[in-house]
N, C-alpha and C positions, 0 to 999 in steps of 0.2 A: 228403763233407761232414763236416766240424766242428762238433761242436756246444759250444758255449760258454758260461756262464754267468755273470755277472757279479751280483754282490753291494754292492748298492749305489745309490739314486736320488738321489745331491749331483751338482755336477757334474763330479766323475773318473771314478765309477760311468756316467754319462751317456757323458760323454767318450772313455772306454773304448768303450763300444758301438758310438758312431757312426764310431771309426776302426775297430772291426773289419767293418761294413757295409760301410765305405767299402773298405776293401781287402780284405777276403776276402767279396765277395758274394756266394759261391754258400757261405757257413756259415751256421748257423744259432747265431742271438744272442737270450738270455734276458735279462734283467732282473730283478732282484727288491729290493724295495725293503720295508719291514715299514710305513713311513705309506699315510697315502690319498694323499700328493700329491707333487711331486720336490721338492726340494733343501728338504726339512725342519727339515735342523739345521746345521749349520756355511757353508753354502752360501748359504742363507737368514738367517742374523743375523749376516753380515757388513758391514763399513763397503760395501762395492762398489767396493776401490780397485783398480783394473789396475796393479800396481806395477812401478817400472821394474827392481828388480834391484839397490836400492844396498847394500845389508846383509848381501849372502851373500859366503861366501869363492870368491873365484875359483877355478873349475875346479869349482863341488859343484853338485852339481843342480840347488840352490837359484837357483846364479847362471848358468847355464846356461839351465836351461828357463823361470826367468824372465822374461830377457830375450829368447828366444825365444817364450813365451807371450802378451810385451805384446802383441807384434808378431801371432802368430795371432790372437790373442783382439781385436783391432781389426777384422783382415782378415774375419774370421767375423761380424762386427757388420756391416760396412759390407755385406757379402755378402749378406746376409738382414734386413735392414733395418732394424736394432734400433741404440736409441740407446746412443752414448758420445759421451766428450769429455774427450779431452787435454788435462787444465787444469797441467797440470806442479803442482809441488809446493814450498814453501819447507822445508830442516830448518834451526832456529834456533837459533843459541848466547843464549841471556839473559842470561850473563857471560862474561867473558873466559876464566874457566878450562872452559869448553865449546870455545874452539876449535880447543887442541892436537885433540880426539876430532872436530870439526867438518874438520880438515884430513887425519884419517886417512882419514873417511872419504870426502872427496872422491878420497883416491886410489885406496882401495877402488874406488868406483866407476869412475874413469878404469880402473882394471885389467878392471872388468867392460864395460868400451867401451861408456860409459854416456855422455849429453848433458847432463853433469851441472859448472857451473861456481859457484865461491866469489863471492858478493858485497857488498859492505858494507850500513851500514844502511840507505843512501838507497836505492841501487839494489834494496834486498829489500820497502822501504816501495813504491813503483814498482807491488810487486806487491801486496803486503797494507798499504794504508796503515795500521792499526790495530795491526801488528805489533810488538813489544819485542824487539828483538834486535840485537846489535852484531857482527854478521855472520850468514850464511846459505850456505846450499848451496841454489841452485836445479836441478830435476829437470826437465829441461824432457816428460820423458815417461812422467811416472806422467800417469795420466787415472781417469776414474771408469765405471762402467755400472751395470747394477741385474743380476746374476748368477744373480735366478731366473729374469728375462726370459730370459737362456741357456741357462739350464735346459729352460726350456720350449721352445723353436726346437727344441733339443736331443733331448726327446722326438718333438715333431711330425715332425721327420727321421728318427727311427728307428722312428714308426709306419710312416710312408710307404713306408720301406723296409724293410719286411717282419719288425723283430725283435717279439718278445713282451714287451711290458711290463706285467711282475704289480706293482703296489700292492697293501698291506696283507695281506703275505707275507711274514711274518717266517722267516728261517731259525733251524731248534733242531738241527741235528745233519748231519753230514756222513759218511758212508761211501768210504769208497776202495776201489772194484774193480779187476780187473786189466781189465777192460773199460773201466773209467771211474770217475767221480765221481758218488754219488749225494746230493744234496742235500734234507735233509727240509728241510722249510717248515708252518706254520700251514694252507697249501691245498696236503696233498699233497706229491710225490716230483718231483726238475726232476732229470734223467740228463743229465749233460755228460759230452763228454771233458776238457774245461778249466774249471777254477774260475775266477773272477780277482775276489778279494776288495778291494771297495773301499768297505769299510763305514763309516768315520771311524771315530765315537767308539765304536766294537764291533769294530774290524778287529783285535784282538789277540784279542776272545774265539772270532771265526769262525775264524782262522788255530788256538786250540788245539783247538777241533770239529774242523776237517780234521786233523789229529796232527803239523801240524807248528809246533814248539818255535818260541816268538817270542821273542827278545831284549829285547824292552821289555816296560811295561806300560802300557799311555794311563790318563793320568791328567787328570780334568778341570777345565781352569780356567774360572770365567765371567769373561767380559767384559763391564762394566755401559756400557749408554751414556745421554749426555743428552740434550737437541734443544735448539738454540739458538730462544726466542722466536720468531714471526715478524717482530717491530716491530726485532729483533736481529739480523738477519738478515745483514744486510750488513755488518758489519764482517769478515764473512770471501768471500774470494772465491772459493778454493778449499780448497788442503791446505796443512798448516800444522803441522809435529811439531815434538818436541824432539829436542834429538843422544841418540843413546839410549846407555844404560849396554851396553859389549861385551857384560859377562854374560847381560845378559837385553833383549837388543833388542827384544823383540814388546813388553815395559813401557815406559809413560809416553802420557799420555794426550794425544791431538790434535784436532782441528780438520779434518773433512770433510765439503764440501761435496757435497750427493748429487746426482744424475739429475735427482730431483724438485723441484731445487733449496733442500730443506731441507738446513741443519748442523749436524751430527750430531758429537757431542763424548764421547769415550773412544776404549778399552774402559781400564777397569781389570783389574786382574786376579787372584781370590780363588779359591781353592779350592772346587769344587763339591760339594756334598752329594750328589750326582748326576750322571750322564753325560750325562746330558739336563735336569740344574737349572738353568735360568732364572729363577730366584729363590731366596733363602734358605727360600721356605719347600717348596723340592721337595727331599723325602729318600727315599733308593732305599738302604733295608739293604743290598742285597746289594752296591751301589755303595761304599759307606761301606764297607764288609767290606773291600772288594781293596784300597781306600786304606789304610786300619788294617793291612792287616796285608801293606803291603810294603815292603819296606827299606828302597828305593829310593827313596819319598817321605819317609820318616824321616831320612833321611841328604842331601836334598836340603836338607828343614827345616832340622834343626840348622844347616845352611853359611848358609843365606839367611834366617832368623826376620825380621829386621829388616824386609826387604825384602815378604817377608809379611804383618807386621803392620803396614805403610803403609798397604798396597792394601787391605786390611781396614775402617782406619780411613778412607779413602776411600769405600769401599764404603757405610761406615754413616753420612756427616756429607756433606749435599749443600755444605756450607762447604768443606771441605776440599776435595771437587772441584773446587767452583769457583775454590779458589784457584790449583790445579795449572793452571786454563784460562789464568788471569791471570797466569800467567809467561809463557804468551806473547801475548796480547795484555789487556792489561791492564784497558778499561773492562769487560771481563766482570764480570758479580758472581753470586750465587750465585741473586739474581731472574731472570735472564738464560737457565735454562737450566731444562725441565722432564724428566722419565722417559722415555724412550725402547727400554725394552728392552734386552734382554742376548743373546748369542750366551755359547758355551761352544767352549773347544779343545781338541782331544785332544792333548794332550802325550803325547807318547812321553818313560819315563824308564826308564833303564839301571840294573840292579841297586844300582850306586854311587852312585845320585842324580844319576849327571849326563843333562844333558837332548839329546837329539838332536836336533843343530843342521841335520841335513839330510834330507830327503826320504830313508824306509825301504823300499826294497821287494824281498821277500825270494820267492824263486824256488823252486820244489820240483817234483817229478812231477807234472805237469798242473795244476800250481796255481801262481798269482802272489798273493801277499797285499801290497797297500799298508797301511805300518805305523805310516809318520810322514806325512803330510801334510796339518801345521797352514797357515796362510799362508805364502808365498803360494802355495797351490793353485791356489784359484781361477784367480787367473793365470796357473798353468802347465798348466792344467788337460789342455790340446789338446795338449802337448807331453809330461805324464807319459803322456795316450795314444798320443802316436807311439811314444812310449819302449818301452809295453811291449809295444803291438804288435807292433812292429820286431823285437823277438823271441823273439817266436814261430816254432817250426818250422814250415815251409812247409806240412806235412803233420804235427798234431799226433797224436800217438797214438792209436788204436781198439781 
């Protein structure tokens, strides 16, 4: 027997666990999660979009397990009863110099063997009448679900079958035996032969507790969102982006239609005061400390200020957002939209400021650490767990 430990209650940490029950059933699977409940922070304040996979570079994780992911992460819905729905998706040019970047990336997507076709205005109106745009790329297979609803199927599967699931156990410190991996925690010592660190926005401070050297450092962005009105409601029917700038695709604020049938309008995206800042007014010194004093976000700055100080002045004027909603459909106004909460991303960034565009995950002696997995996780969530289970040695060390 195997004993395993996983670091982590979103849903990779989740996800992880229940492929390792699923395929090595006679191991023994931990859990450890530092809130009282799962998918707390990144998992939890996200839009809930199942994406199809148009934005990543063919051949990278991103566009791989994506596209493998819609496809599980439906199959796993329908399986266990839990709602989605495949509302496909419009990306909009709102001028002409959008659609040179509108036609890359529909081949982008064709290369990702994606259901993904160019349409003009009528045929995009067809689908969002409300819509501004002088062409479109429609997605016919991004869809929506609610990701903590997965979460939690997600647990109740791996109470039933037999793993330990600690809440409000936070891990402070990690020991490496030649026996094994010992893990302190808040309640106590968890003995594994296998770590498998899938912390999010901490997965870089638990990788340098176990001694091994991380490449990145996560650095947190918030993502503010707003809710459309209910009397507003309907002017959007599902999803609805702009062509995004190559450099920074997760930027530019959209239009999604949720589960529960609210529209939910962002993220932006601002530097957080915190790893877990949900608002400007949450500040974590020690958070701010690794920001300040790493190079990496310094030198990211200086390249992108501008880009920065948009989403900023975003952040702070509900005008300004509403007017970013109103490039793509235009009767929005800024009455149209009230607070809806903010989610935060771990960015992974590289000494030189530049930002890692693909899923991290870094291998060592009995230990796996995920390093980058901002969106879309979520949606690959079942497939970064086939990943890492897959391999794993058959018999892992004792």
């Amino acid at each position: 027997m195997t004993r395993f430990v996983v670091v982590g209650g979103g849903i990779v940490g989740l996800a992880v666990a229940h492929r390792l029950i699923t395929d090595r059933p006679g191991d023994q699977v931990t859990v450890l999660e530092k809130e009282a409940g799962w998918a707390a922070h990144q998992t939890g304040h996200n839009s809930g979009v199942i994406h199809a996979g148009v934005y990543y570079k063919p051949g990278s994780l991103k566009a791989t397990m994506c596209r493998a992911g819609s496809a599980s992460m439906v199959e796993f819905c329908e399986r266990h009863g839990l709602t989605y729905d495949i509302c496909g998706k419009l990306i909009v040019a709102t001028d002409a110099a959008e659609l040179p970047r509108l036609h890359d990336l529909h081949q982008r997507a064709l290369a990702n063997g994606l259901p993904a076709r160019l349409i003009d205005a009528a045929e995009a109106a067809e689908h969002e009448p409300h819509v501004a745009t002088v062409g479109a790329l429609h997605v016919a297979s991004t869809g929506i679900v609610d990701f903590g609803a997965v979460c939690r199927k997600l647990a109740e599967l791996l109470a039933a079958g037999g793993a330990e699931l600690r809440t409000e156990t936070e891990v402070t410190g990690v020991a490496n035996r030649p026996d094994g991996v010992v893990v302190h925690t808040t309640r106590g010592e968890v003995v594994a032969d296998v770590l498998i660190n899938c912390a999010g926005l901490h997965a870089d401070r638990i990788s340098r507790l176990a001694g091994v050297p991380t490449p990145v450092r996560i650095v947190p962005f918030r993502g503010e969102y707003y809710e459309l009105v209910p009397q507003r409601q309907g002017l959007v029917r599902g999803l609805i982006y702009p062509v995004p700038d190559p450099q920074f695709p997760f930027l530019g604020v959209h239009l999604t239609k949720m589960i529960d049938g609210t529209v939910h309008a962002g993220p932006n995206a601002v530097l957080a005061t915190a790893r877990e800042g949900y608002s400007w007014g949450r500040f974590s010194p020690r958070d701010v400390w690794d920001e300040l004093t790493y190079r990496g976000l310094w030198t990211l700055a200086r390249r992108h200020y501008r880009y920065g100080l948009t989403e900023v002045t975003r952040s702070l004027s509900k005008k300004r957002f509403a007017a970013s909603l109103a490039r793509l459909v235009p009767e929005l106004t800024a009455a149209d939209i009230v607070r809806a909460g903010a989610g935060v991303r771990a960015q992974a960034i590289l000494p030189d400021g530049g930002l890692v565009d693909d899923f991290l995950i870094v291998e060592a002696e009995r230990q796996v650490h995920v390093l980058n997995a901002p969106s879309p996780a979520a949606t690959s969530s079942l497939e970064i767990a086939r990943h890492i289970v897959s391999r794993l040695p058959v018999d892992a060390p004792r």
